[in-house]
Structures are given as C-alpha cells and as structure tokens.
MIDRENMI-297657 format. One record per residue (C-alpha): x, y, z. Coordinates in steps of 0.1 Angstrom, whole numbers, padded with zeros to 4 digits, always signed. Example, Ala and Ser with C-alpha at 12.3 -4.5 7.8 and 13.67 -1.06 7.14 Angstrom:
<pts>
+0123-0045+0078;+0137-0011+0071;
</pts>
This chain:
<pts>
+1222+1189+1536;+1200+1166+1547;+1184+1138+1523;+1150+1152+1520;+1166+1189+1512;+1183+1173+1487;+1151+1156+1474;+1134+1190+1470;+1165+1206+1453;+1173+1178+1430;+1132+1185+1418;+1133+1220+1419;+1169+1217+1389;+1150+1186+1369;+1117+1212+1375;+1132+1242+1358;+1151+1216+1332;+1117+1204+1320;+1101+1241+1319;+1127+1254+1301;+1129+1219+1274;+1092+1229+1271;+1093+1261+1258;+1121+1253+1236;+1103+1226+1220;+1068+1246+1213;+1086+1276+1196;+1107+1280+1163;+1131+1308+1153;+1106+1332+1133;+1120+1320+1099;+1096+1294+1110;+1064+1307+1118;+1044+1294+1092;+1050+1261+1099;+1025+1250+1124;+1036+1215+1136;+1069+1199+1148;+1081+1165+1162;+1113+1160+1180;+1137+1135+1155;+1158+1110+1179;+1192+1104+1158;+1202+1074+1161;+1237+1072+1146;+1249+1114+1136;+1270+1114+1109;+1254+1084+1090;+1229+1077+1069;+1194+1081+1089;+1156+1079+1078;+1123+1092+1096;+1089+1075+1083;+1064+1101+1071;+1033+1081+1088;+0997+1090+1086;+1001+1115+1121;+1020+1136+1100;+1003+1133+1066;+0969+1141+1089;+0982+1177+1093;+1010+1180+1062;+1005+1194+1029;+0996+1175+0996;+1029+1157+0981;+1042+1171+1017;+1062+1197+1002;+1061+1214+1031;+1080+1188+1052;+1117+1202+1062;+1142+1190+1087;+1151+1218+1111;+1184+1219+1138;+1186+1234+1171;+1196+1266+1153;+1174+1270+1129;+1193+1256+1100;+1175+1237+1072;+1192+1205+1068;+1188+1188+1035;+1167+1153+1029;+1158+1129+0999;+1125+1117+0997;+1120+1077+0990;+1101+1048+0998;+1134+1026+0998;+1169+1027+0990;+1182+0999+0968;+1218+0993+0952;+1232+0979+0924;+1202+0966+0912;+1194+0963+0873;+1160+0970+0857;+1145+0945+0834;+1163+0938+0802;+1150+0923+0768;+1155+0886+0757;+1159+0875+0725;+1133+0850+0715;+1151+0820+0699;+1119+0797+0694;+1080+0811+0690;+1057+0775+0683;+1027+0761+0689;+1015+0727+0693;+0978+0724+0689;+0956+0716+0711;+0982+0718+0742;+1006+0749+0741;+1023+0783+0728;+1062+0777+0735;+1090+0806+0732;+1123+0794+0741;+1147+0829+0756;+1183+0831+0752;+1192+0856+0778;+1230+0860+0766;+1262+0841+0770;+1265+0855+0810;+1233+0864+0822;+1232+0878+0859;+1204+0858+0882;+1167+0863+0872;+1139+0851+0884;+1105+0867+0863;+1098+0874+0830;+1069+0893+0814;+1056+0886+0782;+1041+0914+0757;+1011+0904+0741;+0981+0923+0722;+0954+0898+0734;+0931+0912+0755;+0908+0888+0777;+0926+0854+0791;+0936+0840+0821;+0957+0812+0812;+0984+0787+0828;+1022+0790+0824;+1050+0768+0828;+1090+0779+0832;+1119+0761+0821;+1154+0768+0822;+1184+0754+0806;+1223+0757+0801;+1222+0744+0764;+1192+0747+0752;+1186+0710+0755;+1185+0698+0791;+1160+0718+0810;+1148+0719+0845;+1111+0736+0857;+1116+0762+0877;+1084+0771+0876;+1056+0741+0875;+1024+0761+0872;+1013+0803+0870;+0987+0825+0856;+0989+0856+0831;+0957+0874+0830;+0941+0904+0813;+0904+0917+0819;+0903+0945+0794;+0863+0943+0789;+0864+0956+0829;+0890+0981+0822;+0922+0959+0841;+0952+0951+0828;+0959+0922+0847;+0992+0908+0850;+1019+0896+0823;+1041+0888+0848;+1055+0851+0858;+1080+0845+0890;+1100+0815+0892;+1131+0797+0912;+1159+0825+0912;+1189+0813+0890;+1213+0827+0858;+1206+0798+0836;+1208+0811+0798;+1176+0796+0780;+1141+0799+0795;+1115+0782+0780;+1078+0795+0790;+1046+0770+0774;+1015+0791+0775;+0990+0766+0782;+0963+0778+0754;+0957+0745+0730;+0925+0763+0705;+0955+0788+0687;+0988+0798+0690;+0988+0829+0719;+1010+0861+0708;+1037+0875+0721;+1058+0899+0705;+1078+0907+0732;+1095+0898+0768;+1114+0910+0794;+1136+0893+0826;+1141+0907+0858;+1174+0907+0881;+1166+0885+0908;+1175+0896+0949;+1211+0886+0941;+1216+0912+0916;+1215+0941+0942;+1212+0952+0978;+1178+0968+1002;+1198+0997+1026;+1163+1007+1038;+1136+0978+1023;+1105+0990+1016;+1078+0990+1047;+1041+0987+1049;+1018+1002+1073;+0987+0988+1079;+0955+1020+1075;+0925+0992+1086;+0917+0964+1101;+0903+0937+1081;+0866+0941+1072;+0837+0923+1059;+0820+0936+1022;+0793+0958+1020;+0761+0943+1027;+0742+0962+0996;+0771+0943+0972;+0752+0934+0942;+0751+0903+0919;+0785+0888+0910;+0805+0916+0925;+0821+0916+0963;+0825+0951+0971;+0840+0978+0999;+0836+1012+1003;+0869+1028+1024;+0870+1059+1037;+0904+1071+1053;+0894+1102+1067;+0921+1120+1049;+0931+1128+1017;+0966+1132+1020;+0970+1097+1030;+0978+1075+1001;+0971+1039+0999;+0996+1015+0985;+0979+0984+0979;+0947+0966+0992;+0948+0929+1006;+0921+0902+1008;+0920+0876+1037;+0897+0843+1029;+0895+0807+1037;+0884+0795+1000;+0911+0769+0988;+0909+0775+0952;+0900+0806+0927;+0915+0833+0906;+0890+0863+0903;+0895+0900+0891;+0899+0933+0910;+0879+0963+0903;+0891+0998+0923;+0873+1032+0920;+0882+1064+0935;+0864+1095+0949;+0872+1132+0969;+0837+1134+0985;+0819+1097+0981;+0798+1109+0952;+0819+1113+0917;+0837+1080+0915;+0870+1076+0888;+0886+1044+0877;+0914+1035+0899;+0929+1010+0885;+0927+0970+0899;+0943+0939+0896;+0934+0900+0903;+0940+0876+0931;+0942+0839+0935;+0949+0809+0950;+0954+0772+0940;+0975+0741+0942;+1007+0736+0918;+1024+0703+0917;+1044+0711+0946;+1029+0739+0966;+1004+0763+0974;+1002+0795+0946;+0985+0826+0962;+0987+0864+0951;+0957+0884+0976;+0971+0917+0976;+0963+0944+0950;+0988+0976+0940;+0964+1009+0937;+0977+1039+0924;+0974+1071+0949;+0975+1110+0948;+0965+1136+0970;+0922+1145+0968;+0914+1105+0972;+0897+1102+1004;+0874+1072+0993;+0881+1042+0979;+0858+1013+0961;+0871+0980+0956;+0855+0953+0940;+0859+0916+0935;+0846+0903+0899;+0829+0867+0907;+0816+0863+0874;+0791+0832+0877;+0813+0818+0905;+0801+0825+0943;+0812+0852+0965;+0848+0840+0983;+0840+0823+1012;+0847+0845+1046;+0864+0875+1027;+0879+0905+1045;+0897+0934+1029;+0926+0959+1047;+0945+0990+1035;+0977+0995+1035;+1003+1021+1027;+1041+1022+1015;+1052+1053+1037;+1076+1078+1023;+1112+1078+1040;+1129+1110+1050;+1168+1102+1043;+1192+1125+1056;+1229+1127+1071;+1227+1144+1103;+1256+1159+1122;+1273+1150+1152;+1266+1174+1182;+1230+1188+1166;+1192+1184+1174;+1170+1178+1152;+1130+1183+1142;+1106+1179+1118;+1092+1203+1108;+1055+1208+1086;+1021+1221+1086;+1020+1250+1063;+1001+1244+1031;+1015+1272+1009;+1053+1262+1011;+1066+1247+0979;+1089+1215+0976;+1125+1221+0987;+1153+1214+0961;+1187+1202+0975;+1219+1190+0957;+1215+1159+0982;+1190+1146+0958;+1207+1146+0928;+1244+1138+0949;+1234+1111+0973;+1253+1080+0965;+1247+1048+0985;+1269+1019+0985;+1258+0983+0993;+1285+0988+1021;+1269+1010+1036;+1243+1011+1065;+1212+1030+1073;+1195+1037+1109;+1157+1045+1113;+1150+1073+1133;+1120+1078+1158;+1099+1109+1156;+1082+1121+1192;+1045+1137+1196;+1035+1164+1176;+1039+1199+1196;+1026+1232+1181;+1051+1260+1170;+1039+1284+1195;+1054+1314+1171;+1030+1303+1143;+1017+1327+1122;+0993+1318+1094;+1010+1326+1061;+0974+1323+1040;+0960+1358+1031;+0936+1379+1048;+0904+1368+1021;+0915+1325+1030;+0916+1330+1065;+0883+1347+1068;+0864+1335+1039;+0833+1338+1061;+0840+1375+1068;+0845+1374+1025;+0808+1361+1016;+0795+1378+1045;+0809+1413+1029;+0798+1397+0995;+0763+1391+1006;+0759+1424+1025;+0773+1445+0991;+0747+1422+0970;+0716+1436+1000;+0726+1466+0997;+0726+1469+0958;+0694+1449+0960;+0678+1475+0982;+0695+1502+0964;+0680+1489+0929;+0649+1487+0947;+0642+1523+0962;+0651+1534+0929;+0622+1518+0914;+0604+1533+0938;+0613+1565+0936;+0587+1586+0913;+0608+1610+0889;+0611+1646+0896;+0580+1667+0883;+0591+1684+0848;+0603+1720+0855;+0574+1748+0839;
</pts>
C-alpha cells in the first residue's frame, strides 16, 4: 500500500472515529431527556478523590441552587457527588475564652486580659461581643505565657460597627499565629470604658488542613463608579446578566494611602425594587511596622439577584482617589470518586428536577492524608434526545393567553349581542 493510500485510509478510520464520538457525545440514554445540556468531565486520577468547578457557563443554563446538576457515566448510571466550596480537615471552630481582666484606664484604653486554657492549640483572631453600636476604634494584641511578660502580636487594628447605615461591621481582630495562653486586647477608646461581654478565638492555619482550598473567580473587570454617584457616597450599579450567578464578595482597587470608610450593598431581580444586601468596610493605613489594608467586601447571594448596588460611605471625607470595583465569586465544587475504566459527564439544564440526596454526603470522610485532583469540564454539547419535561400550559404560555384572550372576545361579543337582542314579543 502505498503511502498516500495509507494517508487516505488512516482519515477515512480517524473520520468515522470522530462521527461516531459525535453522536455519542450529543445524545443521553432517555432516562435523560430532560436534561438539556452536558459537558464531557476529564478524570484525572479514577478512583480518587476528584472535583469539577460549577463556573458561570454552567450556572448560565443550570437551575437555581443547581439541583439539577448530576454526574452521569458512559452507561447511564448516576454517580453520586457532594457539593462544597472547599474541603478542609481537622480544623476547629471558634471557642470561648474566659475573660480574666475587664479595666479601663481613662482617657487611653479598655483592657481584657484572655486566658485561653492550660494547652491552647494555635490561634490567631479573636472577636469581641459588644452591644455598642456606632465606633470604629483602634486595637492592640498581646500575648503572653504567664500572664506577665507579654509580646504584641498585633501592634495596631480596627473594630467597626455602622448600625445607623444598617452594617454590622466587623468585631474581628487578626494577629501573629501562635498558642500562647493569655491575650491581652486594649481597645483604644479613652472618653469611657468600651463593653464587651463576650469573645471568641479562632484555630489558626496550623490547626487543620485545605484538601481543595477555596477559589475565586473573577465576574468583572475593574470599573470606575457611577457618574450620577451623589454627595458623600461612591456608588456602582452591577449587572451580571444572570441570576443564577452568585457573587461572593466585591473588591475595591485605589491608590489613596490612608482611610477606613464603610460599605453599603443593595440588591435587585429587575433594577427597580432594591433590598438591603448587607456590606461591610474597607481600609488602609500604616501600623508601626507595616502596611494594614482590608479592600474586599463578603455579600451574601441567592438565586433571583441579577443586580447589585454597592456603595462606599465617605461621610465628609472625599471620594477615594482613583477607585475601581470588581466581582467575584466562590464557585461550588462537585466532589466525587470516580471509577477506574468509566467516562464521565455532567449533566444539567432541566429546571424542574429537584436536588439529588446521596449517602456520599452524609459518608464522605476526608483525611488530611489524603489528596484531591481538579477535574476539567469540555464545551457544552446539547443532549440531542431532549425533551422538555415543563407542561403543555409553560411551554406555550403564548398559545395560553392567546386562548385566554380569545375566550374573554368571545364572551365580550357574546355579552354584547345579548344586549342587543330585543326580547321576544309577549305571546296573545
């Protein structure tokens, strides 16, 4: 054979391979056919643990919460997943410290000294419960073995709370991770002694393990405010196109060196009725030793929020010099354990399927020995064997009202030549 008839045959085999791949991929088995949409899943590592990111492609044509989402073999099997946004181990929530000391020294500070117990595990934040409800004030960290040498772990950091604007600003102070026992926190408020009835310390990174860390992905570009953005307030309008995309958290770019100012978000379906959305603060200044900075803002996100409003609170102070804004989203991960020997897809795109329940969710266990691969999804194909599983009256709500309007004619015109119509003469 020569090398030419070779040529052709060799296209003619990788031909037919590619037709027959093709219809393969654009058709399900029909225990499928209401599911509209489907991307090829590339396994990395079968019979480990492996993740898929549900981006905004697939939250563009996916269902709200995407309960509709399922992972699908070359057979048609349903193989079970566990929704998350990460997957963390042995990590301990925030516990209560004991508050050995609660002073004040007039005219420079509020001090609590916190005895975290006799072996603590490595911290690094504490937030302190208080009912005061407008301050931004200055904080300063301590820690100590014995209650009597101390070293600052944390020279200089704001607590805030804004609740004449509706925010609850933060409570929260991060320092130097270590597992000292005593922490000593001066709340730099001189006029009276600042309240706290409460705290809390967090585990620091040493106390546990990210198997998949939490990832971002960017929605926008960094843009300028509104140019209508009234008097003391720097705002955005944001509109993502798609209400099944869900923002995470908004972040601010400037070039001003020094200023702490408050967030103010709103949120709307159709751009007209707005809802309080939460907010936040950012800043940035100069501690004793470095630069302090905190520019992005956590938003809270559900399905129906296709705009967004976000607002900086300048008070008497000047807009921020140079600002920009961006969106961003914390993706959900698809975790699953797929097996040797398989193909796999996902599968989505039918708005009345409910969310699937799997004993993997409540029998997953992760150790921190253990290692997780990310997974890349291809282009979205169409299931050719899609059928639309809405009813007759959702599909063709045109056809509906058109019917309804016709029937409402007709009775008009009915009603009407009635009227009309003189009554019979009376018999004699």
């Amino acid at each position: 054979m020569t090398t030419s008839r070779r040529h052709q045959v060799l296209s003619i085999v990788l031909l037919s391979f590619f037709a027959v791949a093709g219809v393969f991929a654009i058709s399900l088995p029909e225990k499928w056919n209401a599911w509209k949409y489907m991307r090829d899943i590339s396994i990395e590592h079968p019979g480990a643990l492996n993740y898929v990111t549900v981006a905004p492609e697939v939250l563009n044509h996916s269902a709200p919460y995407v309960s509709d989402i399922r992972i699908v073999d070359d057979l048609g099997t349903e193989t079970p997943y566990v929704l998350r946004t990460s997957v963390a181990v042995a990590k301990t929530e925030s516990w209560a410290a004991k508050i050995r000391e609660n002073s004040f020294v007039p005219g420079k500070y509020t001090q609590l000294v916190l005895d975290l117990g006799i072996y603590p595990r490595f911290h690094n934040a504490v937030r302190l419960d208080t009912p005061e409800s407008d301050f931004i004030l200055w904080v300063e960290v301590d820690v100590s073995d014995d209650a009597n040498i101390w070293r600052i772990v944390k020279e200089r950091a704001p607590i805030s709370r804004f609740r004449k604007e509706g925010l609850e600003g933060n409570q929260i102070v991060r320092y130097s991770e270590n597992n000292a026992r005593y922490l000593r926190v001066q709340i730099r408020e001189g006029d009276k002694q600042f309240l706290v009835t409460g705290t809390s310390v967090f585990p620091s990174s040493q106390s546990g393990k990210d198997v998949i860390p939490e990832r971002w992905i960017e929605l926008q570009f960094p843009v300028s405010p509104n140019a209508e953005s009234s008097t003391g307030v720097t705002a955005w309008k944001l509109d993502f196109g798609n209400a099944n995309t869900l923002m995470s958290a908004v972040t601010f770019t400037t070039d001003q060196q020094e200023f702490y100012r408050g967030v103010r978000i709103s949120t709307s379906a159709d751009g007209k009725e707005w809802s309080a959305g939460g907010g936040g603060e950012i800043y940035r200044y100069m501690g004793d030793s470095r630069r302090e900075e905190l520019l992005r803002v956590p938003v809270y996100s559900y399905p129906g929020i296709r705009y967004w409003r976000v607002e900086i609170l300048n008070g008497n102070d000047a807009p921020l010099s140079n600002v920009k804004l961006s969106g961003s989203m914390v993706p959900k991960l698809i975790v699953f354990q797929p097996t040797a020997g398989r193909n796999y897809r996902l599968v989505y795109g039918n708005e009345k399927a409910q969310a699937p329940s799997y004993d993997l969710q409540r029998t997953l266990h992760v150790t921190a020995a253990e290692e997780a691969f990310a997974d890349q999804l291809g282009p979205e194909q169409e299931n050719g064997s899609y059928q639309d599983p809405r009813p007759f009256s959702e599909k063709h709500s045109a056809v509906l009202w058109g019917s309804l309007a016709l029937a409402a004619i007709l009775l008009g015109y009915t009603a009407l030549r009635t009227m009309r119509t003189p009554p019979p003469a009376p018999s004699k």
